[in-house]
C-alpha positions in Angstrom: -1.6 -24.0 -50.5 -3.7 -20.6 -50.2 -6.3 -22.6 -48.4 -3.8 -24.2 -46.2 -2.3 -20.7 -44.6 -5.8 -19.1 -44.3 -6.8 -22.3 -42.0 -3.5 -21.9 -40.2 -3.9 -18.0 -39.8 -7.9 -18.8 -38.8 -6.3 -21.3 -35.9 -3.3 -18.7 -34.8 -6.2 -16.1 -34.2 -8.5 -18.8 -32.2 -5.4 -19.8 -29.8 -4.9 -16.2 -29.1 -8.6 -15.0 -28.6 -8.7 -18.0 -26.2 -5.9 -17.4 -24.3 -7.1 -13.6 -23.8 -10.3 -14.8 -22.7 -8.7 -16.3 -20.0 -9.1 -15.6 -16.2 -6.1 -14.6 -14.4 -5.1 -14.5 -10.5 -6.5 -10.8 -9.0 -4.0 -9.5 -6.7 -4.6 -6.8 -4.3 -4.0 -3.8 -5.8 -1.3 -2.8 -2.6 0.6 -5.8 -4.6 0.2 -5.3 -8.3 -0.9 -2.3 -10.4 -4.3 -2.8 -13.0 -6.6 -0.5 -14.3 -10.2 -0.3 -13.8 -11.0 -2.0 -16.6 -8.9 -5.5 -15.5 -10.8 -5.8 -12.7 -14.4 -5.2 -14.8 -13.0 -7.8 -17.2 -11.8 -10.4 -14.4 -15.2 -10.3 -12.8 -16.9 -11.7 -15.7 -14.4 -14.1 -16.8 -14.3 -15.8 -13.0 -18.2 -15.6 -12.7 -18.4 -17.4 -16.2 -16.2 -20.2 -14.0 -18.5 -20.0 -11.7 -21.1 -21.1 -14.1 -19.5 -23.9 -15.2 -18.7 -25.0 -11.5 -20.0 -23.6 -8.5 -17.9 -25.0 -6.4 -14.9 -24.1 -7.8 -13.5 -22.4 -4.6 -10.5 -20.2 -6.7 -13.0 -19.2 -9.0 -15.2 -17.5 -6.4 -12.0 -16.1 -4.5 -11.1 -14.3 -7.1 -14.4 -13.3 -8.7 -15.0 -11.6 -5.4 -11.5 -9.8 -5.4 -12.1 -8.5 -8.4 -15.5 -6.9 -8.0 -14.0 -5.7 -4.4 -11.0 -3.7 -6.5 -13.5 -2.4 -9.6 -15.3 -1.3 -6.4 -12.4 0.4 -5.3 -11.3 1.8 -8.7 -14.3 2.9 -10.0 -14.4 6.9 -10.6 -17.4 8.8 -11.0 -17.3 11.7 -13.2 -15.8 12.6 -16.6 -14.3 9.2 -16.9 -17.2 7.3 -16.1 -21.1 7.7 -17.6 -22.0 4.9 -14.9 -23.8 6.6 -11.6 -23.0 3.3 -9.7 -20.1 0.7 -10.0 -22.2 -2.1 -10.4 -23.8 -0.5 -13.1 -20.7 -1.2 -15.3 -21.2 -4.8 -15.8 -24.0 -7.7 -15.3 -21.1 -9.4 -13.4 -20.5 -6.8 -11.0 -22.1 -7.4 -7.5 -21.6 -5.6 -4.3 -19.9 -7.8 -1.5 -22.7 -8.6 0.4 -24.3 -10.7 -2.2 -21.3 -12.7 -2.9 -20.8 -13.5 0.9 -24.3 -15.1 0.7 -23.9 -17.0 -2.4 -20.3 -18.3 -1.5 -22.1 -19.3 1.9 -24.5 -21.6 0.0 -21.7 -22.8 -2.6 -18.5 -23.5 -0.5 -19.2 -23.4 3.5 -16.5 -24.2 5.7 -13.7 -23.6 2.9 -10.4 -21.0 2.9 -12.5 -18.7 0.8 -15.7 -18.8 3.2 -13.9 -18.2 6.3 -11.4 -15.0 4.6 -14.5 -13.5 2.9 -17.3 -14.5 5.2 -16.5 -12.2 8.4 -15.2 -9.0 7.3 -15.8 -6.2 9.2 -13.6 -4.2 12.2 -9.9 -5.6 12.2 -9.7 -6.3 16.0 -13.5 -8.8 16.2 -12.5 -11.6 17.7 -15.6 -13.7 15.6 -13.0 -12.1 12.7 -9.6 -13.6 14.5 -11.8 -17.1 14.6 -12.8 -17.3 11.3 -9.1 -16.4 9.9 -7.9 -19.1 12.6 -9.9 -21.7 10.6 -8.9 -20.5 6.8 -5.2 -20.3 8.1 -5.4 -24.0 9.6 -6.9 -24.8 5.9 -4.0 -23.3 4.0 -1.3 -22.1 6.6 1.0 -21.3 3.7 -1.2 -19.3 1.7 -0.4 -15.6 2.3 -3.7 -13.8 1.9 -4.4 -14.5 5.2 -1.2 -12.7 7.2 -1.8 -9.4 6.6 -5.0 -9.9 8.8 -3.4 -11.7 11.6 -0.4 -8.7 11.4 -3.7 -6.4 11.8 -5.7 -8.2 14.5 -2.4 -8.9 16.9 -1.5 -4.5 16.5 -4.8 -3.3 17.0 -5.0 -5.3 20.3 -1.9 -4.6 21.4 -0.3 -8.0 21.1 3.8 -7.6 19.9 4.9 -11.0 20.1 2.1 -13.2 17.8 2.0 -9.8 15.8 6.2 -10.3 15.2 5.6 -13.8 14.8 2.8 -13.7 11.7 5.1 -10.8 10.0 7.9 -13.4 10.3 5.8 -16.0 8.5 4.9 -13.5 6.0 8.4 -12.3 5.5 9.6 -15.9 4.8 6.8 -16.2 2.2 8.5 -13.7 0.1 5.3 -12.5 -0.5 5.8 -8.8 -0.2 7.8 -7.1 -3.1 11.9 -6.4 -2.0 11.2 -3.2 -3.5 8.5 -2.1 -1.2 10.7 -2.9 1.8 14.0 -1.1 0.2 11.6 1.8 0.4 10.4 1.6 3.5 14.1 0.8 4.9 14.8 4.1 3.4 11.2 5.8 5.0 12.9 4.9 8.6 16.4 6.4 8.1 14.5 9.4 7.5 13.7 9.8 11.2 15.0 10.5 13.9 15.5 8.4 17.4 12.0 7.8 18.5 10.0 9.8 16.5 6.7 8.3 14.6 5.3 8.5 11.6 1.6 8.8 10.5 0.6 6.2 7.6 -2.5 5.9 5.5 -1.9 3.2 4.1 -0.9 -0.5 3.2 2.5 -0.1 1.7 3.7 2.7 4.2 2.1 0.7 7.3 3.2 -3.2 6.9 7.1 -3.0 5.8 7.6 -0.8 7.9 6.3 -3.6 11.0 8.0 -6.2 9.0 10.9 -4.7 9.0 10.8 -3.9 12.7 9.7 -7.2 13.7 11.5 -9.6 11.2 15.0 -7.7 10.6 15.0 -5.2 14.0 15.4 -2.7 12.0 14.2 0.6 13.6 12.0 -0.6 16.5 12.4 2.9 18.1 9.7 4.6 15.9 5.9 4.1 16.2 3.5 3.6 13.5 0.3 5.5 13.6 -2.1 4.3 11.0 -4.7 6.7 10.7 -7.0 4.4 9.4 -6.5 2.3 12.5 -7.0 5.1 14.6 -10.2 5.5 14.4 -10.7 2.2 16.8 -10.8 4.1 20.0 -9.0 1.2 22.5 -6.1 1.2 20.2 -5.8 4.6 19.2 -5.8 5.9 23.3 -3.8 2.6 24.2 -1.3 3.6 22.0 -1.6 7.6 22.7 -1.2 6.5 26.0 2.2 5.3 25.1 3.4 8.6 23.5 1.9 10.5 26.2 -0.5 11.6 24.7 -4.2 12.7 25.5 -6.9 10.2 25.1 -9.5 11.0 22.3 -12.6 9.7 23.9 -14.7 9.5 21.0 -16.2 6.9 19.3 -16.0 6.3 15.1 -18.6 3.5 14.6 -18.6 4.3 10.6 -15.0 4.0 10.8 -12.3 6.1 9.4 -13.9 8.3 7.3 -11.7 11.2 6.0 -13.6 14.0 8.3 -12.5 11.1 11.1 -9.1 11.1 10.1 -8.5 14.9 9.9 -10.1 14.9 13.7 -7.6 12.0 14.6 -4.4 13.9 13.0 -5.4 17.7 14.7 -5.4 16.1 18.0 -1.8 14.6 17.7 -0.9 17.5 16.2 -2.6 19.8 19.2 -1.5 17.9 21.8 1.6 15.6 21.4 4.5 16.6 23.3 7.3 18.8 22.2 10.0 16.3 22.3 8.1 13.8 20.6 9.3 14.2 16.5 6.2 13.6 14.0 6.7 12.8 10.6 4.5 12.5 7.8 4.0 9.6 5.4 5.4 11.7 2.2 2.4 10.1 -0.7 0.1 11.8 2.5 1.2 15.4 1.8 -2.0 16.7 0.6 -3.7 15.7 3.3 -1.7 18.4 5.5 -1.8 21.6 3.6 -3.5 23.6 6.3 -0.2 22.5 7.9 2.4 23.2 4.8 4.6 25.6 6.5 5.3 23.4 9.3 6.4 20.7 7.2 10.1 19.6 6.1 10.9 17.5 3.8 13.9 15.4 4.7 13.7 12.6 2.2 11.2 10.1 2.4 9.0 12.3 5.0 7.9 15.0 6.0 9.1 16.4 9.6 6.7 18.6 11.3 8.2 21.1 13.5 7.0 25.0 14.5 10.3 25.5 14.4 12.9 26.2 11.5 14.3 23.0 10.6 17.8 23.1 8.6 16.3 20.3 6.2 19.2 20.4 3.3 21.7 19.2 6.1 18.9 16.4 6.9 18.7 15.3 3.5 22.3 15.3 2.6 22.9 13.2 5.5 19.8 10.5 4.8 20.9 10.4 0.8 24.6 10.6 1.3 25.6 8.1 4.4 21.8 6.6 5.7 19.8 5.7 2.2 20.3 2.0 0.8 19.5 2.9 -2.9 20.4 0.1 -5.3 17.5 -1.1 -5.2 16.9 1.9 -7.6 19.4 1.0 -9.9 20.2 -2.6 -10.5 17.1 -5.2 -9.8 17.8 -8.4 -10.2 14.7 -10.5 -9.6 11.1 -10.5 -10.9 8.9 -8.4 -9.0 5.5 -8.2 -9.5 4.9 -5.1 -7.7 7.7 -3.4 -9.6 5.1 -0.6 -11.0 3.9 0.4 -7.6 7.4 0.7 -6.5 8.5 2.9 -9.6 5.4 5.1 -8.5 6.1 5.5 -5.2 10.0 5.8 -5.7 9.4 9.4 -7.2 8.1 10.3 -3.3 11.9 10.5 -3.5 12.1 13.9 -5.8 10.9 16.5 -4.4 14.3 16.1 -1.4 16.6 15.3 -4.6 15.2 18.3 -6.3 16.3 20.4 -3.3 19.8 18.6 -2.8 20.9 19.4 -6.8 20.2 23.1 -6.3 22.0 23.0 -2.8 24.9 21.4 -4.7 24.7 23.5 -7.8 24.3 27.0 -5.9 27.8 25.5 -3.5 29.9 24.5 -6.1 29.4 20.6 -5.8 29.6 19.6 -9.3 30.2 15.9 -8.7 27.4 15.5 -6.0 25.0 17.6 -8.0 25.7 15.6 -11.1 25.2 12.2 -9.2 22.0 13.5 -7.3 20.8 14.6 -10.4 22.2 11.0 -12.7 19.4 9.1 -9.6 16.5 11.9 -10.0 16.8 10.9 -14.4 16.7 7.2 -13.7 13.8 7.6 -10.7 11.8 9.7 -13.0 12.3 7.7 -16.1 10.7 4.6 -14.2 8.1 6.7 -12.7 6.6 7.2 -16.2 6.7 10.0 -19.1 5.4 12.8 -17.4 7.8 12.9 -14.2 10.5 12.6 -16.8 9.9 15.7 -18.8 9.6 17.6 -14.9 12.7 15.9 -13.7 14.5 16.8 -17.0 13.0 20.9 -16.7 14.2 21.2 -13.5 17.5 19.2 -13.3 18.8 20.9 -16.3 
């Protein structure tokens, strides 16, 4: 009997060191939240596929998305004794490698054509090869985001609107990321645009513009995107605004970007609101005291802007927050939205002590029951802040 249970315990602990030696599905890290480490640990597990079957087309596709997001991860410093990514792991290789063995071991497949031509969003040898990878697998979603990319940057609305409506009906982009961003455009006003930096503060926002016509008054300036100079001085253009005639051939480095955002700054005209992506803030602090906070971003304005008034408004009659409180359906991308959720703080911080210091004792206890429960979600430490200051 004794022997018996030690053979069953032996087989319990075999069933579950296989099953954690498993490879999973890498997602982009725009879509799912995983530390450093996953990616490290995905890298060897879907090369060790590899091994066992080089032409197993998944197994490369996701062998190279994880060394591309342990690339991205990786921190140098305290945290790390490694002086290069790749020095982490006999797995890890940079990209251009893996394009050249995925050439030899799976031409002409979905994964050759994604993986194959990267480079400047708006090549038209890039549109091609994303042409063929989409006619592949058409309802594969890793492709859209792409196609959204290509059609903006070369200013073409309609097959831009129509890929975002593919994508939309693909329900591959979280409902929470899009609640958000519904919530980003009530924060500004008639024709005003916003400066983005990146991918979940850039493509709701056109999804939700193109799919649901919801806010097609404001402009999106990616800064990233900027830095291509057609688009950027096609679309300053637009906003009357003076072209930037300079060229960015390394792309949008952040010395780019700050260049970029002075001259919209310097030269935009006066009627023309500007707001700021709000996770962006500390990229403006030479500009801090012409920034407003009025909810989800940040106005800028050399002039005094009454922002409580603006922020009572967007959370009492413009904000669609149950998102926040009741959610209903799996989402994968729920920790991302819990993390960028508490972008909404710093405006409730400002509306409890409005309502506190007027005598609002019902709003200030209802402002202050949504910063608790945005908090709470948004992890342990913006609990213990949220719970010092809305005492």
């Amino acid at each position: 009997m004794k022997r018996s249970i030690i053979f069953i315990f032996l087989a319990i602990v075999c069933f579950y060191s296989a099953r954690a030696q498993q490879p999973e599905i890498v997602y982009s890290i725009a879509k799912e939240e995983r530390p450093h480490s996953f990616f490290v640990e995905q890298a060897e597990l879907w090369w060790k596929e590899i091994e066992k079957n080089n032409k197993n087309e998944k197994a490369w596709f996701y062998y190279y998305k994880a060394n591309r997001y342990a690339k991205m991860t990786f921190r140098q410093g305290s945290t790390s004794t490694f002086k290069t990514w790749t020095d982490e792991s006999l797995y890890l290789k940079e990209a251009e490698e893996i394009t050249g063995l995925i050439s030899k071991a799976i031409p002409n497949t979905f994964t050759y054509y994604v993986i194959i031509k990267e480079g400047y969003p708006n090549n038209r040898e890039r549109l091609d090869a994303l042409k063929k990878a989409y006619a592949l697998e058409p309802d594969n979603p890793d492709t859209y985001d792409e196609f959204v990319v290509y059609y903006e940057t070369n200013n073409n609305e309609d097959k831009r609107a129509e890929f975002n409506k593919i994508w939309y009906r693909s329900n591959d982009l979280s409902a929470g990321i899009l609640n958000y961003n519904y919530n980003v455009l009530m924060s500004i006003s008639e024709g005003g645009m916003i400066l983005t930096f990146g991918d979940n503060d850039t493509f709701p926002i056109w999804m939700l513009q193109d799919v649901l016509n919801i806010r097609p008054d404001v402009t999106v300036l990616n800064v990233h995107l900027l830095s291509i100079t057609e688009y950027r001085n096609t679309l300053f253009k637009k906003l009357n605004i003076p072209a930037l005639l300079k060229d960015y051939p390394e792309g949008a480095s952040a010395e780019n970007q700050k260049e970029i955002i002075n001259h919209i700054i310097k030269n935009k005209p006066e009627n023309l609101p500007l707001y700021i992506s709000t996770p962006a803030w500390k990229q403006f602090l030479e500009y801090e005291k012409n920034l407003y906070i009025v909810g989800l971003a940040l106005e800028f304005s050399t002039e005094n802007i009454d922002n409580i008034a603006l922020l009572k408004n967007n959370f009492e009659n413009r904000y669609a927050l149950d998102y926040i409180y009741n959610q209903f359906t799996f989402d994968i991308s729920r920790g991302i939205v819990n993390r960028i959720n508490v972008n909404y703080l710093p405006g409730i911080i400002k509306l409890y002590q409005h309502y506190r210091l007027s005598g609002e004792e019902e709003k200030a206890a209802s402002i202050k029951k949504l910063g608790l429960i945005i908090a709470d979600k948004g992890g342990e430490d913006w609990k213990q802040k949220a719970l010092e200051i809305l005492e």
